[in-house]
C-alpha positions, 0 to 999 in steps of 0.5 A: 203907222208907228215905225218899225223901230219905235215899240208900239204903246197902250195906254189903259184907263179905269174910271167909275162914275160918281153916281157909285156914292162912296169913295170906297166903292168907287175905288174897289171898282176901279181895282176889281177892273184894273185887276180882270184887266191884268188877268185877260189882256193876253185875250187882247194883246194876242189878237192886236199885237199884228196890226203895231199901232199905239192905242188908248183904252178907257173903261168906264162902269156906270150904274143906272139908278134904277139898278140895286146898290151892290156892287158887282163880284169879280167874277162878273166883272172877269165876265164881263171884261172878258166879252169886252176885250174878245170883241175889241180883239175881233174888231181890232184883227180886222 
């Protein structure tokens, strides 16, 4: 437990693997993902802010090889971070 004068911190990272070839890829993904992050974290931080402990979080997209090429858009990606952070949020209320 953190003490009641000391803020508690997060710490969030963004990583893309390198089976995403292209440097120009990976780095719009990791801004597709900070971005919904930036969009949706009050989905988290609402449900967490109670329980007062420093957290780190790493996302990580990977793409299995037998998936198409194409990026995904930012609205699967807002889709998708926003199951994320309602489930963590679920977990971390518990």
């Amino acid at each position: 437990m953190i003490p009641a004068d000391e803020p508690f911190r997060w710490q969030v990272g963004f990583a893309v693997a390198g089976k995403v070839r292209r440097a120009v890829d990976r780095n719009r993904m990791k801004r597709l993902l900070r971005e919904s992050y930036r969009c949706q974290k009050d989905l988290f931080s609402a449900a967490t802010a109670s329980a007062r402990t420093s957290l780190a979080i790493v996302f990580l997209f990977s793409v299995p090889t037998h998936h198409r090429r194409e990026l995904p858009t930012f609205q699967q990606v807002a889709d998708d971070m926003k199951s994320i952070l309602i489930r963590a949020s679920a977990r971390g209320a518990a």
